[in-house]
mmCIF file as Biopython writes it, N, C-alpha, C and O atoms, coordinates in Angstrom:
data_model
#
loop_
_atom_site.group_PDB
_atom_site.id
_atom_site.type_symbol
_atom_site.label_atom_id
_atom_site.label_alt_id
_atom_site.label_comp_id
_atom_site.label_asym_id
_atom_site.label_entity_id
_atom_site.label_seq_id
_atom_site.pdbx_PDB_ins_code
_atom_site.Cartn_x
_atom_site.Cartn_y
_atom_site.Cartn_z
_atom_site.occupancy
_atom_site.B_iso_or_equiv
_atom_site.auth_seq_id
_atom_site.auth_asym_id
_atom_site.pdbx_PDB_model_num
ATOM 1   N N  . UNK A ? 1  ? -34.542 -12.402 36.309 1.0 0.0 1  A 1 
ATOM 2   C CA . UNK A ? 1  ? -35.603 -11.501 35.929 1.0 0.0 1  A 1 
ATOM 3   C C  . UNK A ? 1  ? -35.087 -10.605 34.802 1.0 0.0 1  A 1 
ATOM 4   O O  . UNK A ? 1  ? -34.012 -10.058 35.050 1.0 0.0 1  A 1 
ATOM 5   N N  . UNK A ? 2  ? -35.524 -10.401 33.861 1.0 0.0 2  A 1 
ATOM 6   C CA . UNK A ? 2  ? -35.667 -9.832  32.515 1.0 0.0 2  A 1 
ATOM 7   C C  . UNK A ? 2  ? -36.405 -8.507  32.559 1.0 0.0 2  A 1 
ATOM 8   O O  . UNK A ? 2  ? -37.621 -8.330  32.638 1.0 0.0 2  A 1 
ATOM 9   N N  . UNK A ? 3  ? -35.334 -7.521  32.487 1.0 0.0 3  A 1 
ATOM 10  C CA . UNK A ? 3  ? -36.235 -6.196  32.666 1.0 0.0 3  A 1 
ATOM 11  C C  . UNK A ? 3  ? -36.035 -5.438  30.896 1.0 0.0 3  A 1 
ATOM 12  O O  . UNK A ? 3  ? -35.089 -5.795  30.193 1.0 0.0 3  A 1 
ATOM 13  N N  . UNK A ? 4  ? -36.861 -4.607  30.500 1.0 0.0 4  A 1 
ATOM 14  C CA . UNK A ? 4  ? -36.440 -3.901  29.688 1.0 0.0 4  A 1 
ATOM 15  C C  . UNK A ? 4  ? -35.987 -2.439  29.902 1.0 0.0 4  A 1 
ATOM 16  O O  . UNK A ? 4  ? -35.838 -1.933  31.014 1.0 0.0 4  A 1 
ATOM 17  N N  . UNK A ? 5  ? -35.771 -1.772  28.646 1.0 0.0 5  A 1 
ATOM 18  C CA . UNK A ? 5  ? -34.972 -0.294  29.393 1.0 0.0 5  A 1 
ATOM 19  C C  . UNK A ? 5  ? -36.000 0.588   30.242 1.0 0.0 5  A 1 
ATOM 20  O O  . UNK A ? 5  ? -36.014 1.172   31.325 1.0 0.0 5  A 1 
ATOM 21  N N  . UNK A ? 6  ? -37.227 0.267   28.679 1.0 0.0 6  A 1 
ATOM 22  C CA . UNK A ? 6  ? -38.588 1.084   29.794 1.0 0.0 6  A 1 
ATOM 23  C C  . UNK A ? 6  ? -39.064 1.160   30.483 1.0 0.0 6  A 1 
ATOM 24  O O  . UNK A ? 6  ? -39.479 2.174   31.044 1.0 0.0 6  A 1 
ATOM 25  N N  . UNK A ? 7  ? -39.269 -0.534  30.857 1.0 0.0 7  A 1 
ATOM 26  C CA . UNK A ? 7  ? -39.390 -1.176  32.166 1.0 0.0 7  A 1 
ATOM 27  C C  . UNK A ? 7  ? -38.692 -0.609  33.461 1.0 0.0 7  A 1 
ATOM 28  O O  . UNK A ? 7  ? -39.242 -0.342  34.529 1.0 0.0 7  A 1 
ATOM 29  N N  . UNK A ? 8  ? -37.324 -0.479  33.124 1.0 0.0 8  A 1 
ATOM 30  C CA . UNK A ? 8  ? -35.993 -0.347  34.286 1.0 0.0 8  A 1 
ATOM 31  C C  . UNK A ? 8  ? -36.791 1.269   34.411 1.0 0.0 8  A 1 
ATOM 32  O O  . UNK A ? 8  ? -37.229 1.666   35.491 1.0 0.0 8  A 1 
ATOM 33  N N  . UNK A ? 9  ? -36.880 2.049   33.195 1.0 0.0 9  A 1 
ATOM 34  C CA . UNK A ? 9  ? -36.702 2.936   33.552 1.0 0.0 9  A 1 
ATOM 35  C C  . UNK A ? 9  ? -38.202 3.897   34.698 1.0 0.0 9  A 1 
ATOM 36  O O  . UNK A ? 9  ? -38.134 4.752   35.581 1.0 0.0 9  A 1 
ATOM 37  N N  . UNK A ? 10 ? -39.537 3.053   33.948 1.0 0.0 10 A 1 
ATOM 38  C CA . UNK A ? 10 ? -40.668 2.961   34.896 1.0 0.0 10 A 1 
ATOM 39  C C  . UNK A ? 10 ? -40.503 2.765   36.344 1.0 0.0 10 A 1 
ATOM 40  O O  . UNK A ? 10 ? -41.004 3.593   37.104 1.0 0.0 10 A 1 
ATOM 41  N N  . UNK A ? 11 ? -39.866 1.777   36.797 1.0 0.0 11 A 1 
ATOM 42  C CA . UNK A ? 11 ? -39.289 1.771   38.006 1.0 0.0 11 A 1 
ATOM 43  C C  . UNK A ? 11 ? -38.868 2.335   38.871 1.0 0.0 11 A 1 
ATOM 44  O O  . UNK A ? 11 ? -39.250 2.396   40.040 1.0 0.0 11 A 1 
ATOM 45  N N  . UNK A ? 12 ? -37.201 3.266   37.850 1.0 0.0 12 A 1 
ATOM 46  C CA . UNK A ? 12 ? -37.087 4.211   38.555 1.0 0.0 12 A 1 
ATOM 47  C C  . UNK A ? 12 ? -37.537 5.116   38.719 1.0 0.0 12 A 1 
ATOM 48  O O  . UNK A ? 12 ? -37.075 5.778   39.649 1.0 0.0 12 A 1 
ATOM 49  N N  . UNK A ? 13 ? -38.435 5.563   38.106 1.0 0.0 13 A 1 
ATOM 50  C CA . UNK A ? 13 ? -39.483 6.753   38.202 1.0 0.0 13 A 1 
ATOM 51  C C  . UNK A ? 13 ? -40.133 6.810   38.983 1.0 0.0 13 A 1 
ATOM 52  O O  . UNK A ? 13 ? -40.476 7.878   39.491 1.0 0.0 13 A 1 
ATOM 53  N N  . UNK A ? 14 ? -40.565 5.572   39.385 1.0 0.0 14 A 1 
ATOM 54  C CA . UNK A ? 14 ? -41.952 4.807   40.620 1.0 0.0 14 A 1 
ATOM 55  C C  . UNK A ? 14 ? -41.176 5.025   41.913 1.0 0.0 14 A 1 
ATOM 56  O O  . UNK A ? 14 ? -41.625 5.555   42.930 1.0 0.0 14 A 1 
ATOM 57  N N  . UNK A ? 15 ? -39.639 4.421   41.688 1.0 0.0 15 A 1 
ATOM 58  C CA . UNK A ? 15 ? -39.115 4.442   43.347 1.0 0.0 15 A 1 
ATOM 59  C C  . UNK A ? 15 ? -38.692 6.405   43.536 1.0 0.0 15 A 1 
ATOM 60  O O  . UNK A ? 15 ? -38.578 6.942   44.638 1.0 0.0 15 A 1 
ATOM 61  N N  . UNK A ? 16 ? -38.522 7.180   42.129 1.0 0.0 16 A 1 
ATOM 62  C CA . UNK A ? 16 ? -38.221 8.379   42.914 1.0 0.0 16 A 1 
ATOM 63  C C  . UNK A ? 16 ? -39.172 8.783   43.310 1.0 0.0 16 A 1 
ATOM 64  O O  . UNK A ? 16 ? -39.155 9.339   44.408 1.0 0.0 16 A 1 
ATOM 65  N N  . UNK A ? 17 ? -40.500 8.655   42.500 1.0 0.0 17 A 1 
ATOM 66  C CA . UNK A ? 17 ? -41.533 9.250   42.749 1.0 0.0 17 A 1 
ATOM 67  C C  . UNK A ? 17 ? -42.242 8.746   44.176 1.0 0.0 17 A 1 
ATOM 68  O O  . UNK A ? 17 ? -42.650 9.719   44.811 1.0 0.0 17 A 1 
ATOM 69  N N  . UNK A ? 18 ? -42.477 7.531   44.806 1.0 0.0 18 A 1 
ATOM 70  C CA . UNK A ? 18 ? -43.214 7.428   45.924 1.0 0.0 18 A 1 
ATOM 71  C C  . UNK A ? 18 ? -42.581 7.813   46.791 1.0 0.0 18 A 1 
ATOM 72  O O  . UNK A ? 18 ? -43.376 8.034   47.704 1.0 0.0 18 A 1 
ATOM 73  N N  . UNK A ? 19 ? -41.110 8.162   47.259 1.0 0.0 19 A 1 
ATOM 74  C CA . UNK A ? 19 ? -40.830 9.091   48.514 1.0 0.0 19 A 1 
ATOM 75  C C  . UNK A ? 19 ? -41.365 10.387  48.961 1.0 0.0 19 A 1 
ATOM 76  O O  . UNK A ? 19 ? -41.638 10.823  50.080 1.0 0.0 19 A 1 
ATOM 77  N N  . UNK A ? 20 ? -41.474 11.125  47.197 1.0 0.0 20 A 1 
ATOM 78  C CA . UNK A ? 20 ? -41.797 12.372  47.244 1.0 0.0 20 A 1 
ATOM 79  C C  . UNK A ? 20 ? -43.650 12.608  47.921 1.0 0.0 20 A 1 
ATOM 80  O O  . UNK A ? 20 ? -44.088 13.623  48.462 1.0 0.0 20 A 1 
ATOM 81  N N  . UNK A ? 21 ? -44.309 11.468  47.675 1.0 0.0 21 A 1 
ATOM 82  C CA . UNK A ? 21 ? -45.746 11.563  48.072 1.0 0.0 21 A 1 
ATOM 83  C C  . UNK A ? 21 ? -45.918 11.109  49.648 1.0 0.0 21 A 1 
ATOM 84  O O  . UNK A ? 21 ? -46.999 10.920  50.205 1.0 0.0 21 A 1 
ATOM 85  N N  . UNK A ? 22 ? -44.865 11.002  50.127 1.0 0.0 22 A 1 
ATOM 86  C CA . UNK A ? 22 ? -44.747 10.674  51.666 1.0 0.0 22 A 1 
ATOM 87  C C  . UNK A ? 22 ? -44.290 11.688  52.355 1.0 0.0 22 A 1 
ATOM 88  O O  . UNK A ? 22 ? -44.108 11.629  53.571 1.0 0.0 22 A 1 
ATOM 89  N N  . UNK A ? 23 ? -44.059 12.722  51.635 1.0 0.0 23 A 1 
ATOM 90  C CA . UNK A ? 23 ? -43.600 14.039  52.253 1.0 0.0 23 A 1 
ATOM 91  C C  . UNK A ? 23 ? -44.444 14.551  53.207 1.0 0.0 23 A 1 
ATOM 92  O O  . UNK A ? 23 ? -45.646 14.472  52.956 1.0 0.0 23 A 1 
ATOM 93  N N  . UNK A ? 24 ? -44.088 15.084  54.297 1.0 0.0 24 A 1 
ATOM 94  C CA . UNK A ? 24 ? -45.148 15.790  55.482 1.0 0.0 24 A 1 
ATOM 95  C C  . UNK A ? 24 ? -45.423 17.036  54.716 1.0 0.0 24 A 1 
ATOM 96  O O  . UNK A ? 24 ? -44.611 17.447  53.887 1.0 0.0 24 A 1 
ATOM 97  N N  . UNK A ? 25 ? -46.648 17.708  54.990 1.0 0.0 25 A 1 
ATOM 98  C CA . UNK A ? 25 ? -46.877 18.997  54.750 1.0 0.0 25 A 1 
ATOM 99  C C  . UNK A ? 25 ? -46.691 20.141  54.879 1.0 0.0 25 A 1 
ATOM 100 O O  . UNK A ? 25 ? -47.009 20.855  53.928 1.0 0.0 25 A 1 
ATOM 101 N N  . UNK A ? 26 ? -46.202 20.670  55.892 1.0 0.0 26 A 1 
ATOM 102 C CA . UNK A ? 26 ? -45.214 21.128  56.339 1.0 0.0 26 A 1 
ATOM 103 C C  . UNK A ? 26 ? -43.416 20.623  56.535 1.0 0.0 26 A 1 
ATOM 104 O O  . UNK A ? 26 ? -43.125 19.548  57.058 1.0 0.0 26 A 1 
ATOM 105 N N  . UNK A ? 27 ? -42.550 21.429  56.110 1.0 0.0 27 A 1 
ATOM 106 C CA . UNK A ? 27 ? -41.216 20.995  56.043 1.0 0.0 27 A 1 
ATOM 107 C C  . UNK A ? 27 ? -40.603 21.787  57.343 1.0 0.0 27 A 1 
ATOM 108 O O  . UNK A ? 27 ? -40.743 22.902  57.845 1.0 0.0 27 A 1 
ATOM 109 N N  . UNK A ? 28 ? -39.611 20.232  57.694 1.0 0.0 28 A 1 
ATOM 110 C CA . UNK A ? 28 ? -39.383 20.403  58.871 1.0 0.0 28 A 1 
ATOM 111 C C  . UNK A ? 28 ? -38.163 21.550  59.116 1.0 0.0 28 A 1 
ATOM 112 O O  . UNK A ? 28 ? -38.353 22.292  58.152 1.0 0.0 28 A 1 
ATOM 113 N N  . UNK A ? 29 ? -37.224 22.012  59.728 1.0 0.0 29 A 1 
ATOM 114 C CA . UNK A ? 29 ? -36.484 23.081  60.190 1.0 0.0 29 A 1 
ATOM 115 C C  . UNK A ? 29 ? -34.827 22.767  60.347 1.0 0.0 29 A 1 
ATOM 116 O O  . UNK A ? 29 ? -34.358 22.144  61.299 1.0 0.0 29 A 1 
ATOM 117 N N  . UNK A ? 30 ? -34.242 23.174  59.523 1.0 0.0 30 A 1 
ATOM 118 C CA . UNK A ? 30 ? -32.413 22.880  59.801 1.0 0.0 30 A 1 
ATOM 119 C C  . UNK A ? 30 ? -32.538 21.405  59.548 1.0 0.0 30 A 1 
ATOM 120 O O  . UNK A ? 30 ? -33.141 20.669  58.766 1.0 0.0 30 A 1 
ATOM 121 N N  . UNK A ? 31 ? -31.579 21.283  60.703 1.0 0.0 31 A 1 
ATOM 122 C CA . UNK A ? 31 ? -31.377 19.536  60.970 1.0 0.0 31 A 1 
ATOM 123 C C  . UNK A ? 31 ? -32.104 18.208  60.794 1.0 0.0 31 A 1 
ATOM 124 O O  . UNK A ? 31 ? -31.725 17.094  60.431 1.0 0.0 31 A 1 
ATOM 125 N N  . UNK A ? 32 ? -33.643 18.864  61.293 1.0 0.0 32 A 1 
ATOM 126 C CA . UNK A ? 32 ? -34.752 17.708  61.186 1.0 0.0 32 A 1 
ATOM 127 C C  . UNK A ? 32 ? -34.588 17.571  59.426 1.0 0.0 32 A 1 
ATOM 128 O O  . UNK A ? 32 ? -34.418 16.444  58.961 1.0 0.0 32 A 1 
ATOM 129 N N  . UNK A ? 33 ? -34.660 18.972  58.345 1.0 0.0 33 A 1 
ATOM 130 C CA . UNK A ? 33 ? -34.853 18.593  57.292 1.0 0.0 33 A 1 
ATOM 131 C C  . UNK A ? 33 ? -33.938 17.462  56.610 1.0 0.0 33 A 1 
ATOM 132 O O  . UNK A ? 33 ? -34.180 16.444  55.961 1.0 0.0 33 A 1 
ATOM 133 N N  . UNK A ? 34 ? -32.406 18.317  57.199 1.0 0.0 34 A 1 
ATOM 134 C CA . UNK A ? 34 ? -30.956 17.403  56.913 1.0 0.0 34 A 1 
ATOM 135 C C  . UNK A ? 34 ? -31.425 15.641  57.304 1.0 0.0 34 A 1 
ATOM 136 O O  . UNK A ? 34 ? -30.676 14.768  56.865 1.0 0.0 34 A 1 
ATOM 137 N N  . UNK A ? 35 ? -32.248 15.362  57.849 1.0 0.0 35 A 1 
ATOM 138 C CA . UNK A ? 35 ? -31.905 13.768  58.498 1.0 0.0 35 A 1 
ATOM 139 C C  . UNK A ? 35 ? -33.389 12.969  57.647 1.0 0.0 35 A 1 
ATOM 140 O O  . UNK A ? 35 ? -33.513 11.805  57.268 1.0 0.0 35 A 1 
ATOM 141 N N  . UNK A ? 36 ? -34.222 13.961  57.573 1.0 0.0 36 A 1 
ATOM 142 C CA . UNK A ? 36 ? -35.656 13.475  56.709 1.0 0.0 36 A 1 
ATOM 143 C C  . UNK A ? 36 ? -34.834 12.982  55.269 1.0 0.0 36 A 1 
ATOM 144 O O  . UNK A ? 36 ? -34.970 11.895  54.709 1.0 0.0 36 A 1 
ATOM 145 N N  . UNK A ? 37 ? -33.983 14.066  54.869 1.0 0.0 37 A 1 
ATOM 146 C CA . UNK A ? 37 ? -33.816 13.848  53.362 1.0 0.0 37 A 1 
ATOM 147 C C  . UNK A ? 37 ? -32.630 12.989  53.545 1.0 0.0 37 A 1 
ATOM 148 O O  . UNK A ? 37 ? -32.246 13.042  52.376 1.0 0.0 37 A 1 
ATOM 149 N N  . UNK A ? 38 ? -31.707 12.192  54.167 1.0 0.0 38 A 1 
ATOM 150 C CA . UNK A ? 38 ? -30.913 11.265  54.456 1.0 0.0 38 A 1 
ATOM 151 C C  . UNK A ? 38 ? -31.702 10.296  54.164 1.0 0.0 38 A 1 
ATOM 152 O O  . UNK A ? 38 ? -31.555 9.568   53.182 1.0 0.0 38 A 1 
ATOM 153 N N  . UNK A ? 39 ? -32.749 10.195  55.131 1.0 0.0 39 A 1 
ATOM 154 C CA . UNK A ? 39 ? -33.548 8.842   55.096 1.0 0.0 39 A 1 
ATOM 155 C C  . UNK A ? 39 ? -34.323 8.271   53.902 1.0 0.0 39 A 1 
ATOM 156 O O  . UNK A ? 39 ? -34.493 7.116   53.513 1.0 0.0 39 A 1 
ATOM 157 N N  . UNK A ? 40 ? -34.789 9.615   53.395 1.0 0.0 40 A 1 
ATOM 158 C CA . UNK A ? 40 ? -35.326 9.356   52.129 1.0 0.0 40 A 1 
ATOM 159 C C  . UNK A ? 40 ? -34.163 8.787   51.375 1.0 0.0 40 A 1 
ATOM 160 O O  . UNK A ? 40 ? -34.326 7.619   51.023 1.0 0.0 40 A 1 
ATOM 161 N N  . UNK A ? 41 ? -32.856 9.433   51.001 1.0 0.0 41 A 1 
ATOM 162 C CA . UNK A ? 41 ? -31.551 8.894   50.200 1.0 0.0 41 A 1 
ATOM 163 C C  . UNK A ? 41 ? -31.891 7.275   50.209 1.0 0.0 41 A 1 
ATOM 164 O O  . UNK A ? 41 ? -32.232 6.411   49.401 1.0 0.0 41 A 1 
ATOM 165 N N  . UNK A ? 42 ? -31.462 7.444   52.200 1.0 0.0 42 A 1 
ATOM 166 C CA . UNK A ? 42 ? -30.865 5.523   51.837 1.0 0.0 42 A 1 
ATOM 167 C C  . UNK A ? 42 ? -32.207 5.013   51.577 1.0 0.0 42 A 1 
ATOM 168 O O  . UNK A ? 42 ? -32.151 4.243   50.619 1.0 0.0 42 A 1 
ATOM 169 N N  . UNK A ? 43 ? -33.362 5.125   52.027 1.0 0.0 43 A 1 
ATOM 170 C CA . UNK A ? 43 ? -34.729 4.128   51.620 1.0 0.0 43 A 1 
ATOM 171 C C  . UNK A ? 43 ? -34.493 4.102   49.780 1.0 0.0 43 A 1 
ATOM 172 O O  . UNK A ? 43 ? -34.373 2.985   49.277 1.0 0.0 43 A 1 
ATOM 173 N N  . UNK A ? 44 ? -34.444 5.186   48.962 1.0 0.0 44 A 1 
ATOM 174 C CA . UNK A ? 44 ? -34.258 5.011   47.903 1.0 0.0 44 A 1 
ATOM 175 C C  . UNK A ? 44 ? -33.279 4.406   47.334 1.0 0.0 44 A 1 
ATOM 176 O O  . UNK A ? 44 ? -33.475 3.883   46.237 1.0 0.0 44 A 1 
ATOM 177 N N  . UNK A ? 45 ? -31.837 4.333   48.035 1.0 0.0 45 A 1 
ATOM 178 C CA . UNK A ? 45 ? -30.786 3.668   47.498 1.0 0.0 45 A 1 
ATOM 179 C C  . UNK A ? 45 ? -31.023 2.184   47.862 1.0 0.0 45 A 1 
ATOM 180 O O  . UNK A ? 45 ? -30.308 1.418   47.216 1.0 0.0 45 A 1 
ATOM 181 N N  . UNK A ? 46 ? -31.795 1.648   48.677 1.0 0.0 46 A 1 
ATOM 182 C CA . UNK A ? 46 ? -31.770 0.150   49.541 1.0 0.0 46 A 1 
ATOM 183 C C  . UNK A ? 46 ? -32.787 -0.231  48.394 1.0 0.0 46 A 1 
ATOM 184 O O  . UNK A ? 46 ? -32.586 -1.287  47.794 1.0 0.0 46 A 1 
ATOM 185 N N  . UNK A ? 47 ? -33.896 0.582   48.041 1.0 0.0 47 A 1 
ATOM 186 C CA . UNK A ? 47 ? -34.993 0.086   46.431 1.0 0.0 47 A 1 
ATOM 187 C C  . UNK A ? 47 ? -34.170 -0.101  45.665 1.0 0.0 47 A 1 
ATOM 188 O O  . UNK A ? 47 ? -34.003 -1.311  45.514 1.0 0.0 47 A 1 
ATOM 189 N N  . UNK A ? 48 ? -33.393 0.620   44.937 1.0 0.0 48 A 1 
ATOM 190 C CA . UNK A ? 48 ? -32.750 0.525   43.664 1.0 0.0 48 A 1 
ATOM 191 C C  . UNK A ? 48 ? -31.202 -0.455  44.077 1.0 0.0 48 A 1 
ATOM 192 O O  . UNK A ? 48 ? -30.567 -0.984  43.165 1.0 0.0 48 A 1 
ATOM 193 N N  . UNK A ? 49 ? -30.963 -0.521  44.863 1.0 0.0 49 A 1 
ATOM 194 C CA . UNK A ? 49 ? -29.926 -2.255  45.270 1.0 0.0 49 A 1 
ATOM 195 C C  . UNK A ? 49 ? -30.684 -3.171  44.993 1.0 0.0 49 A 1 
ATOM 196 O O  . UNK A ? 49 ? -30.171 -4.062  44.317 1.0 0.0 49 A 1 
ATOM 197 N N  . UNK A ? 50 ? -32.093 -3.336  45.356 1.0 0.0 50 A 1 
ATOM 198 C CA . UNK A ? 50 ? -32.512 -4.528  45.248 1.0 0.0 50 A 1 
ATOM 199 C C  . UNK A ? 50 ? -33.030 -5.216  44.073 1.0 0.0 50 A 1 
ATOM 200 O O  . UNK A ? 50 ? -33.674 -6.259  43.957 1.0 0.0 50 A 1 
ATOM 201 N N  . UNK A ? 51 ? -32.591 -4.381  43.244 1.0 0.0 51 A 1 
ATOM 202 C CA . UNK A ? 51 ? -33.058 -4.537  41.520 1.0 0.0 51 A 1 
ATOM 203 C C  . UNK A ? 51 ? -31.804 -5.345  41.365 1.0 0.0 51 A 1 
ATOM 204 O O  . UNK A ? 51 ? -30.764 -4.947  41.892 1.0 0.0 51 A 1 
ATOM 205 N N  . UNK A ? 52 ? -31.854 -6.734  40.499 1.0 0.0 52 A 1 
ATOM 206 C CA . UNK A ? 52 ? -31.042 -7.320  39.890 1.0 0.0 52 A 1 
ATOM 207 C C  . UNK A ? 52 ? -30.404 -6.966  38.389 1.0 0.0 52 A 1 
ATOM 208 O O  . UNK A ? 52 ? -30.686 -7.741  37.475 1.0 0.0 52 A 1 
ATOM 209 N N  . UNK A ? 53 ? -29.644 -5.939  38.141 1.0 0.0 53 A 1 
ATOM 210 C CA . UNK A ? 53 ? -29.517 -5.984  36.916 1.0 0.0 53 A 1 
ATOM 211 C C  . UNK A ? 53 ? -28.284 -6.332  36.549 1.0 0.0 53 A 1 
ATOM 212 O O  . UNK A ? 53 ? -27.229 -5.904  37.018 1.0 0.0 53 A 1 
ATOM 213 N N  . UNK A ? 54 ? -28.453 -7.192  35.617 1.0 0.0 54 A 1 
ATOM 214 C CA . UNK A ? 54 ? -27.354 -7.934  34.496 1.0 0.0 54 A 1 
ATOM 215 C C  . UNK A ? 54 ? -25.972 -6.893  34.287 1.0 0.0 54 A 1 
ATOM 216 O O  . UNK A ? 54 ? -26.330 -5.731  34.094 1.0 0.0 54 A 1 
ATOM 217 N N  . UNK A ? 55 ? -24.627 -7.065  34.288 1.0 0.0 55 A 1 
ATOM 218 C CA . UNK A ? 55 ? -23.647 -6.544  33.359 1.0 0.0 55 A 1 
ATOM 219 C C  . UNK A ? 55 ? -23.860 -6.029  32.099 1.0 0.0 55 A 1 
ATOM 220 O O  . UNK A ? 55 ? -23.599 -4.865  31.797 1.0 0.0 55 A 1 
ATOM 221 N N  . UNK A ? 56 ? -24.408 -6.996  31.220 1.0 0.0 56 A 1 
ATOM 222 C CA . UNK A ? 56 ? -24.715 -6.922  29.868 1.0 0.0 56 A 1 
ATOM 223 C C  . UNK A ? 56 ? -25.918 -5.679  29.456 1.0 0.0 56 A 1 
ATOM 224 O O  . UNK A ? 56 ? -26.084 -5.194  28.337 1.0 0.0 56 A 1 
ATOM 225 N N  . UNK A ? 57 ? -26.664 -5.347  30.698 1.0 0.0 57 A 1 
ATOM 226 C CA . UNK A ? 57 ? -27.435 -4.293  30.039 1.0 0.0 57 A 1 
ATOM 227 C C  . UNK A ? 57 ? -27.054 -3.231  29.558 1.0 0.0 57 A 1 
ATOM 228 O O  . UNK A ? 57 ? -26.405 -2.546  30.349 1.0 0.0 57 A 1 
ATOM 229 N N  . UNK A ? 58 ? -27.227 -2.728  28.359 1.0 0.0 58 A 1 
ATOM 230 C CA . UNK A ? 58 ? -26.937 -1.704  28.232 1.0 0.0 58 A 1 
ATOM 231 C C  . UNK A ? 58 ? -27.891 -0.095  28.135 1.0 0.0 58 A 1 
ATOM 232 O O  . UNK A ? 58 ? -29.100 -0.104  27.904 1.0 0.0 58 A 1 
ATOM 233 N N  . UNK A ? 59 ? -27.129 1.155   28.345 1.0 0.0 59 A 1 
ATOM 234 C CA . UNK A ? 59 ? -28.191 2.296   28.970 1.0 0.0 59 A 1 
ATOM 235 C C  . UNK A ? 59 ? -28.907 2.538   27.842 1.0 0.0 59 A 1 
ATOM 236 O O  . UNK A ? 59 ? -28.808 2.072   26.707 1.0 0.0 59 A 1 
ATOM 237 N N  . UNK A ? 60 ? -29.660 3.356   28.336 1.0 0.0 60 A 1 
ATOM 238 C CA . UNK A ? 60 ? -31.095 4.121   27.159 1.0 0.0 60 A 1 
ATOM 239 C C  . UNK A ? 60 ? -30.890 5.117   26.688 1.0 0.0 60 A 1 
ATOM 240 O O  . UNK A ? 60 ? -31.698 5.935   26.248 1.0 0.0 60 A 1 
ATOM 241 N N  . UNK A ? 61 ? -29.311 5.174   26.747 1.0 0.0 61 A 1 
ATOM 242 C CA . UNK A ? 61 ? -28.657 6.589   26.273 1.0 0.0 61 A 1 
ATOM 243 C C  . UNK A ? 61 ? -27.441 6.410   25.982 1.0 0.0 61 A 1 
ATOM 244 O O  . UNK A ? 61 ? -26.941 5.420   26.516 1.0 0.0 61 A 1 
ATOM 245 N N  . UNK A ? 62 ? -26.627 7.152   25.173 1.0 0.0 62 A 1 
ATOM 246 C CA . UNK A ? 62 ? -25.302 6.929   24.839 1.0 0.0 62 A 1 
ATOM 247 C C  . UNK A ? 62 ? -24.874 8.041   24.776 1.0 0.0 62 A 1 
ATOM 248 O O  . UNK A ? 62 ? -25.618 8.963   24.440 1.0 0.0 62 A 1 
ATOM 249 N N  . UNK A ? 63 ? -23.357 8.277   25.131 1.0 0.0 63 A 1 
ATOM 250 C CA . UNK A ? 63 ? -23.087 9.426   24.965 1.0 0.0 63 A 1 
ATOM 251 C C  . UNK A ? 63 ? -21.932 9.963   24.089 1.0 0.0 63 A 1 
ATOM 252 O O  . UNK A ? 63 ? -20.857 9.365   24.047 1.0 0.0 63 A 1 
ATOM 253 N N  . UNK A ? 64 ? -22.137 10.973  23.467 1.0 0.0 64 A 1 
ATOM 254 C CA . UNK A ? 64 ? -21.399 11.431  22.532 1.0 0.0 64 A 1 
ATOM 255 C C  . UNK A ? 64 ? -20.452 12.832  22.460 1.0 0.0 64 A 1 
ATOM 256 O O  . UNK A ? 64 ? -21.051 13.903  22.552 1.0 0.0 64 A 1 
ATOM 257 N N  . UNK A ? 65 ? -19.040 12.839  22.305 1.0 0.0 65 A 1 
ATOM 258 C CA . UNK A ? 65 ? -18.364 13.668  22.100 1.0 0.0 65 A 1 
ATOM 259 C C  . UNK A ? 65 ? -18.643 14.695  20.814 1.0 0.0 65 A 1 
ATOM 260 O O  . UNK A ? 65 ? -17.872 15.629  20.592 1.0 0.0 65 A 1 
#
């Protein structure tokens, strides 16, 4: 699969962004919050594993001294 940068980068925008719209309305208290926002982590880290991307890509940014 052939992604482009904008592409890649649409994506990640999509996977940070739909956790945040699953948020309860009220926020939960201490610990409950500590384990909500864990879960959110790994659900977001297990999306962005499952993206195949190439070695060869290179970023949409470079950085400079």
């Amino acid at each position: 699969m052939k992604l482009t940068r904008r592409q890649l980068a649409a994506f990640a925008a999509a996977t940070v962004a739909a956790p945040a719209t699953a948020e309860p309305q009220q926020p939960a208290a201490g610990e409950d919050l500590l384990k909500l926002k864990r879960d959110q982590m790994q659900t977001s880290a297990v999306a962005l594993s499952s993206v195949k991307l190439p070695m060869a890509t290179e970023p949409a940014f470079q950085f400079k001294a």
